[in-house]
C-alpha positions as CSV (number, residue, x, y, z in Angstrom):
1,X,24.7,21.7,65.2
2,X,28.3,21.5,63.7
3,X,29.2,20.7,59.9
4,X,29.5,17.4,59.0
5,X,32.8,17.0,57.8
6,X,33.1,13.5,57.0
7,X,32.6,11.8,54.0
8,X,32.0,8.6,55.7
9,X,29.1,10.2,58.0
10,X,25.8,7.7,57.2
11,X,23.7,11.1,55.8
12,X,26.5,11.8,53.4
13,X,26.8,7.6,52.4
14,X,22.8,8.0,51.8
15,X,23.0,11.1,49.7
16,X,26.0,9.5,47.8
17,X,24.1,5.9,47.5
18,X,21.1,7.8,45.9
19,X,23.1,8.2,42.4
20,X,22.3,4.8,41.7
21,X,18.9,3.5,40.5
22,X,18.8,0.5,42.8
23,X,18.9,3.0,46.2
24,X,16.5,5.6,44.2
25,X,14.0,2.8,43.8
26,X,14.9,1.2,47.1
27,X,14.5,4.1,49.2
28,X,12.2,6.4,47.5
29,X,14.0,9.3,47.5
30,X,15.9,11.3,45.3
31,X,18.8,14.1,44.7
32,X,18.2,17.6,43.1
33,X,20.7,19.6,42.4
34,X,20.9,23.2,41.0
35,X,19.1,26.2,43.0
36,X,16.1,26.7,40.7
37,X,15.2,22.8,40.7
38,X,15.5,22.9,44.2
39,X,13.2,25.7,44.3
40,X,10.5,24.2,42.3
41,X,10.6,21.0,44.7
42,X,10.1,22.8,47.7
43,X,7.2,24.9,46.1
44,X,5.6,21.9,45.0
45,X,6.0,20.2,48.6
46,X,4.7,23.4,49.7
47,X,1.7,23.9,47.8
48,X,-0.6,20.9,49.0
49,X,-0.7,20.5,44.6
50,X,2.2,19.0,44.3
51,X,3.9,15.6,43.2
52,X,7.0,15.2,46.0
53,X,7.4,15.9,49.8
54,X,11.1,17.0,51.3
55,X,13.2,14.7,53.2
56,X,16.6,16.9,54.0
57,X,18.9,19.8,52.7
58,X,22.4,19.4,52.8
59,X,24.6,22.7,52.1
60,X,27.7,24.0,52.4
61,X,28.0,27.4,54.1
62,X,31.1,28.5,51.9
63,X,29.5,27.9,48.5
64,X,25.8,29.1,49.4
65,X,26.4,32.5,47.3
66,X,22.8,32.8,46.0
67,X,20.2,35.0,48.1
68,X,17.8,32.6,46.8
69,X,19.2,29.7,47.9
70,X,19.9,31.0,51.6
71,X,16.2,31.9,51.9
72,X,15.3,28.2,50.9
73,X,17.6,26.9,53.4
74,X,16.2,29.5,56.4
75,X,12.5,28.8,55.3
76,X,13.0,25.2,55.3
77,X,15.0,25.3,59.0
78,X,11.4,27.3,60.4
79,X,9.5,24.9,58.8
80,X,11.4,21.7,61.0
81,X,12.9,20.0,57.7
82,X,16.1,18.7,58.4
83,X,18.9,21.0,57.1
84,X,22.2,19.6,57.4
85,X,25.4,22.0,57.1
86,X,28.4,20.1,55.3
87,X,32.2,21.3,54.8
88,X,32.7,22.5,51.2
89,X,35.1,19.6,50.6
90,X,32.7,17.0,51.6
91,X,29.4,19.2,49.7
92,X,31.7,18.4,46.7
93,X,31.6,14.6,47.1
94,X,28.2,14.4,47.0
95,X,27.9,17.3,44.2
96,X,27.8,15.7,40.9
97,X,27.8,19.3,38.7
98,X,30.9,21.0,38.5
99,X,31.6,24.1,40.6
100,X,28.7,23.1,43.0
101,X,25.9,25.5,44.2
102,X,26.5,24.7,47.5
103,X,22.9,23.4,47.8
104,X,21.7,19.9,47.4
105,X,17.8,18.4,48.1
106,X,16.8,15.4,48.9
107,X,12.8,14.7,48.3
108,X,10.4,11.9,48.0
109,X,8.7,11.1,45.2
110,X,5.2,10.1,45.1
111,X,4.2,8.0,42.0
112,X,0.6,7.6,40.9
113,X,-1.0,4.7,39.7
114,X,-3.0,3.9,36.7
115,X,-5.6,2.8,38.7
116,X,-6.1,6.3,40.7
117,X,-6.4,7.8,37.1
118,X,-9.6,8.3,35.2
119,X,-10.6,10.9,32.5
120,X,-11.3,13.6,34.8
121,X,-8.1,13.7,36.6
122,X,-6.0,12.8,33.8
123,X,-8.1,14.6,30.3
124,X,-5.2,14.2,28.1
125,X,-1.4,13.2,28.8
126,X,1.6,11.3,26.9
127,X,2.8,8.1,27.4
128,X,6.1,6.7,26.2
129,X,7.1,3.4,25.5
130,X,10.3,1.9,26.6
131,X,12.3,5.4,26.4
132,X,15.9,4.8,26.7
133,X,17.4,8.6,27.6
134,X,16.5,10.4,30.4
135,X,17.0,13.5,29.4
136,X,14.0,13.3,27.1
137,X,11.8,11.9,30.1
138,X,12.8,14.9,31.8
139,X,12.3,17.3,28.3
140,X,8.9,16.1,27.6
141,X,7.7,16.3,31.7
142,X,8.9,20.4,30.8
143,X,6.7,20.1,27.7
144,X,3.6,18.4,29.0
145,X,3.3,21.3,31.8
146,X,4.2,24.2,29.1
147,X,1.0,22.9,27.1
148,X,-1.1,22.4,30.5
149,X,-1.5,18.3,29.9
150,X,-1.6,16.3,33.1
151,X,1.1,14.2,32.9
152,X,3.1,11.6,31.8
153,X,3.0,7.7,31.8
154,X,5.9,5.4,31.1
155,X,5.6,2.1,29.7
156,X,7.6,-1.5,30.0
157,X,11.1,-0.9,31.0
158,X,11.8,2.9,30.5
159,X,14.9,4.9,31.7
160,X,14.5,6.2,35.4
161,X,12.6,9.4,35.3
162,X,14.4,10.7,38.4
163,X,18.0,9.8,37.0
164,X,19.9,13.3,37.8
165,X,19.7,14.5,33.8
166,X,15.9,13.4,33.8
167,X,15.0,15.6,36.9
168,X,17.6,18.6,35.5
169,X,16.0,18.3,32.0
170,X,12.0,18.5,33.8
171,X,13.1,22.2,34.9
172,X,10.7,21.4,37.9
173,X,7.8,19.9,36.2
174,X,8.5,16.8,37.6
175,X,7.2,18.0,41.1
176,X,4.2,19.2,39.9
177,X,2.9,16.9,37.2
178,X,1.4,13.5,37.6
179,X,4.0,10.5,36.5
180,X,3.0,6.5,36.4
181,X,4.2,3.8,35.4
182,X,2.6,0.4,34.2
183,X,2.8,-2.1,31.5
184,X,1.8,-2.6,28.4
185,X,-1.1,-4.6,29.4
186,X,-2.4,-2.5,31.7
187,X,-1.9,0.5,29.7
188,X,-4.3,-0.9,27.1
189,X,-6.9,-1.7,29.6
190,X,-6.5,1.1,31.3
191,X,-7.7,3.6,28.5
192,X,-10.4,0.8,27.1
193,X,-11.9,1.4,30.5
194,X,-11.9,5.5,30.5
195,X,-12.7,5.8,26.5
196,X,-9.6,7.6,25.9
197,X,-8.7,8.1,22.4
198,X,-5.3,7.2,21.7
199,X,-3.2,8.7,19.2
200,X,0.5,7.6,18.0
201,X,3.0,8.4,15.8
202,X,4.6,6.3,12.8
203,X,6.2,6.7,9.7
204,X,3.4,4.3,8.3
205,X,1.2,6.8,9.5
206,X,-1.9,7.3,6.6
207,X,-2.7,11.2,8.2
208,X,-0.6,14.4,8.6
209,X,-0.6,15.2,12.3
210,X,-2.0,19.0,11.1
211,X,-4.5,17.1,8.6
212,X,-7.1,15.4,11.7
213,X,-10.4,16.5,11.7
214,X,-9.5,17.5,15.6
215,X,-7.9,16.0,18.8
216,X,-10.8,14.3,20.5
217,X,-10.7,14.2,24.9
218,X,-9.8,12.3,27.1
219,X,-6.6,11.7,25.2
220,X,-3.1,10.2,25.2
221,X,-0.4,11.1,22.8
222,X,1.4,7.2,22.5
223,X,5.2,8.0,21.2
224,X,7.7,4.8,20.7
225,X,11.1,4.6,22.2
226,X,13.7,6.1,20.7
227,X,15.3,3.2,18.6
228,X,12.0,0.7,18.2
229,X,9.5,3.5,18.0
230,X,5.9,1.3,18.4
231,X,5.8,-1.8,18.8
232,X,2.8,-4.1,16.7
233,X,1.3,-4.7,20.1
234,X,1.6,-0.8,21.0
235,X,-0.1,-0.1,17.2
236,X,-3.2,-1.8,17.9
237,X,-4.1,0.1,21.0
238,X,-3.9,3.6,18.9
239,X,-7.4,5.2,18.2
240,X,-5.7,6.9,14.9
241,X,-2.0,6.7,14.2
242,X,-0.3,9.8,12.4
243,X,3.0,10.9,10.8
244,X,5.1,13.6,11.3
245,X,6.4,14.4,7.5
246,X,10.4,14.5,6.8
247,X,11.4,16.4,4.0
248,X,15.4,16.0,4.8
249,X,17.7,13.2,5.2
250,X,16.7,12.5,8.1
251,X,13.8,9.5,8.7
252,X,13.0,10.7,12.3
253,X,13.4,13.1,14.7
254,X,14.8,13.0,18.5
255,X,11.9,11.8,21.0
256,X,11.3,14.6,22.8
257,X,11.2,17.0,20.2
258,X,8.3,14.9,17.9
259,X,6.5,14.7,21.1
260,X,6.7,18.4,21.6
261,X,5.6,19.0,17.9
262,X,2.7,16.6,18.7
263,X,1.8,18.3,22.1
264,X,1.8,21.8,21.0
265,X,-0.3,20.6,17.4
266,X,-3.4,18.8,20.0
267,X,-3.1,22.2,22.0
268,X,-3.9,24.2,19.3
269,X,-6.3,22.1,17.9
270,X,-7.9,23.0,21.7
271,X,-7.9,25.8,21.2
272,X,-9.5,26.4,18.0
273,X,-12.3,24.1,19.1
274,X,-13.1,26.7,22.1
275,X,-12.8,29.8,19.8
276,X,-15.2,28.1,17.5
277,X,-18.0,27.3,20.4
């Protein structure tokens, strides 16, 4: 099969349509970029475990550089995936990183309901409220899988998860980790159903995170957007609401970093709880 070499080919018009959220949510499918996220999607389709199946590779024979990356795109051409060879000048259209890879995926996402979760599948997880930045989707996804928490579950109107900085940010997790999406409502039925204990953060918080008597399962961490934080409605769900102390100037600290405090202080209190049994 011959390179594409057209920008106005209808594979190339998909790939480019797919930087906007309407055709991501339209189509179901989305772009990764960069050789190790590509990697980690492919795995993940691979494994039977994870969270996305491939649709196509597109790459551009006079970029491809990377060993790596030319064994993904020969693994993927035995395996019957579609593998599409573009002209470097037409790879960069579609390319929205600077000095392009030469590599470009394009996978299917596979969301999860609240209503296929329960306590056993999903133990303990976060779920954010109305966050605004992608990037700190994408940075908490990486966290929840560093700490070994199943997932992650945005709530009302949240930035698109699989917005290119969101998926870049994951660092992969986002193939392999559960992700739903529901509303308030349901939310707050949902964990009245399974028991869960809900804990969330706030400045009006009467406990130290470090000072709890111990993280409790099944569990959800409940963090507020970045400008609101929780809202009253989002307060009355919480089991126990704590507070991250400031000592600075500062009166808060960026989303994805109190969540990571939070996720790595309920994985040590794990911890503990096992060495003490």
């Amino acid at each position: 099969m011959s390179a594409i070499t057209s920008r106005a080919n209808p594979k190339i018009k998909l790939v480019r349509s797919l930087r906007q959220r309407k055709q991501r949510e339209a189509t179901g499918l989305i772009l990764v970029e960069g050789i190790h996220h590509i990697g980690e999607a492919l795995a993940a389709a691979g494994s039977g475990r994870g969270r996305t199946s491939v649709h196509s590779l597109f790459y551009a024979e006079e970029l491809l550089t990377s060993a790596f990356a030319r064994q993904l795109v020969q693994e993927q051409q035995r395996q019957g995936t579609p593998c599409y060879e573009v002209s470097g000048e037409v790879f960069a259209s579609i390319a929205e990183k600077e000095n392009p890879q030469g590599l470009l995926a394009v996978v299917q996402q596979r969301e999860t309901s609240l209503a296929e979760l329960d306590a056993v599948s999903f133990p303990w997880g976060v779920a954010l409220l109305a966050p605004q930045d992608p990037g700190n989707i994408g940075t908490i996804l990486r966290t929840v899988d560093a700490v070994g928490a199943a997932g992650l579950i945005l709530l009302e109107n949240s930035a698109d998860p699989y917005q290119p900085s969101a998926v870049r940010a994951s660092m992969g997790s986002l193939f392999w980790h559960t992700l739903a999406r529901a509303s308030l409502e349901e939310f707050k039925g949902w964990v009245r159903q399974h028991q869960y204990q809900v804990y969330g953060t706030s400045a009006r918080g009467s406990l130290d995170y470090r000072s709890t008597s111990g993280y409790q399962l099944p569990l959800i961490l409940l963090m507020g957007s970045e400008r609101e934080g929780l809202s009253l409605q989002a307060l009355e769900i919480c089991t126990q609401l704590v507070r991250l102390p400031m000592q600075g100037r500062a009166s808060s600290l960026n989303l994805a970093i109190a969540t990571g405090v939070m996720l790595y202080e309920i994985h040590a209190s794990f911890a503990q709880a096992d060495q003490q049994e």
